[in-house]
C-alpha positions as semicolon CSV with decimal commas, in nm:
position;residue;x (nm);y (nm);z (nm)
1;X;5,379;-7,881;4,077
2;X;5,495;-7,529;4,086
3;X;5,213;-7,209;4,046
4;X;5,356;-6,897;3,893
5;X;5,233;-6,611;4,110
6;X;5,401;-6,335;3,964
7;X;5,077;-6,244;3,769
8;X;4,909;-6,224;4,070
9;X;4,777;-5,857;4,150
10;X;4,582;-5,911;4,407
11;X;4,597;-5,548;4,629
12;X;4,595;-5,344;4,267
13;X;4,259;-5,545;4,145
14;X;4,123;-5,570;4,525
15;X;4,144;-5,171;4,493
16;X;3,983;-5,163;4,186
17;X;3,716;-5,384;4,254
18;X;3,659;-5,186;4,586
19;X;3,658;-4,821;4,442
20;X;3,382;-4,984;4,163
21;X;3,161;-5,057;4,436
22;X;3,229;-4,757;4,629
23;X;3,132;-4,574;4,310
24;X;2,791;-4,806;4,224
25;X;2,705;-4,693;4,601
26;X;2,727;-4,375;4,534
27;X;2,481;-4,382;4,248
28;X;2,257;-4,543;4,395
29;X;2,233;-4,327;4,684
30;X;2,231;-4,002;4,469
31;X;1,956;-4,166;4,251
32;X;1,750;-4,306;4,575
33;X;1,774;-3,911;4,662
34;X;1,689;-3,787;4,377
35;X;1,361;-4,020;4,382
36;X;1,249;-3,912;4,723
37;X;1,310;-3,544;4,631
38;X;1,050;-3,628;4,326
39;X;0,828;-3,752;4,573
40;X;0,821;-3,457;4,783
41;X;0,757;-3,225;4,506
42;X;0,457;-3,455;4,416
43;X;0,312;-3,424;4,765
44;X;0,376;-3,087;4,770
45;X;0,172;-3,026;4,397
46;X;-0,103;-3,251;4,586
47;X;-0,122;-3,044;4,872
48;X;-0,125;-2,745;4,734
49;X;-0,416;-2,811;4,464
50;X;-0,589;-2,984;4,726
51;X;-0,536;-2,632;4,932
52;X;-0,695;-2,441;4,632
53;X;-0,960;-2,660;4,560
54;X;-1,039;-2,597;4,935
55;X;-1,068;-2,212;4,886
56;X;-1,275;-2,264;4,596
57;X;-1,515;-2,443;4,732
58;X;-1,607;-2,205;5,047
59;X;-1,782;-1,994;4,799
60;X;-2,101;-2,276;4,771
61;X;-2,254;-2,337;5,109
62;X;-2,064;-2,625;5,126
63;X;-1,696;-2,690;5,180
64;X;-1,506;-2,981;4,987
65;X;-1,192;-3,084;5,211
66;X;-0,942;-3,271;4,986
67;X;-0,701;-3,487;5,175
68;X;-0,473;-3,799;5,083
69;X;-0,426;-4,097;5,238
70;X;-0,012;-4,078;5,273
71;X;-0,058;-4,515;5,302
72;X;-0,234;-4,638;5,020
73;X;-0,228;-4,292;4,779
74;X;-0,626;-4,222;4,745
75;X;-0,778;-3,906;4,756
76;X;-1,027;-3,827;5,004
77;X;-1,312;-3,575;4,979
78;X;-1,533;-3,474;5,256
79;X;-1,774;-3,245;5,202
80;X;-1,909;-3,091;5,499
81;X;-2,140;-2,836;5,600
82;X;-1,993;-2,478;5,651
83;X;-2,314;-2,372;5,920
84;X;-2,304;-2,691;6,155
85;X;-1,955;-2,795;6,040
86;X;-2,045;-3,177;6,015
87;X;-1,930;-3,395;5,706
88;X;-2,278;-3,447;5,477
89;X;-2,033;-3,696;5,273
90;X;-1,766;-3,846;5,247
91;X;-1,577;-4,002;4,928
92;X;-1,486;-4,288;4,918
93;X;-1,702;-4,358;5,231
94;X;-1,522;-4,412;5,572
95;X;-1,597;-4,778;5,591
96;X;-1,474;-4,857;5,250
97;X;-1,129;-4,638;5,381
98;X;-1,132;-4,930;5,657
99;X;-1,221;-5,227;5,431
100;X;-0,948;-5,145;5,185
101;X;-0,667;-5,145;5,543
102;X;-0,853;-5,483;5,614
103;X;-0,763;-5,594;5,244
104;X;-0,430;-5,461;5,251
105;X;-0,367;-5,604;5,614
106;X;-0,509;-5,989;5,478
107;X;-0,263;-5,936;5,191
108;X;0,015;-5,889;5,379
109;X;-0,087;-6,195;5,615
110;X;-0,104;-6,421;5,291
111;X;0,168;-6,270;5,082
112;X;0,571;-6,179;5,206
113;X;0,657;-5,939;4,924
114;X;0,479;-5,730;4,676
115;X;0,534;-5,806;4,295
């Protein structure tokens, strides 16, 4: 039994086939890029109203520091005292901060991936 392989193209479709996926790679990384520059802006728009909500509150006896947790994404507020400097409260409170890593680290004991 004879095969014809006259038909057979194999560098001319190999190239193809190679300078497709070279191309889907491509897009991929200019889309991952353009994902993580989003995020950055984000952060940045966080920062900087957290910043400003800062400055406004210094003009109350009190001072509101914004932060966010880069981890898990919440927003913490402390506010503390401007005369003695201490934190009179803090939102969420600092052992709920710790429960939720204790959560998060039990999850990730019980479950491999995140769906």
């Amino acid at each position: 039994m004879s095969m014809d392989v006259s038909r057979l193209q194999y560098p001319a479709d190999h190239e193809r086939l190679s300078a497709a996926r070279h191309a889907a790679r491509q897009a991929e990384s200019r889309e991952a890029q353009r994902q993580q520059q989003q995020v950055q802006r984000a952060r940045a728009d966080i920062d900087s109203v957290a910043s400003k909500l800062d400055e406004i509150s210094s003009i109350y006896n009190r001072k509101l520091k914004f932060s966010v947790d880069r981890e898990f994404g919440d927003v913490v507020v402390k506010v503390i005292d401007t005369t003695t400097d201490k934190v009179i409260k803090e939102l969420p409170p600092e052992a709920l901060q710790r429960l939720h890593v204790r959560i998060q680290e039990a999850l990730g004991l019980l479950f491999d991936e995140t769906i």
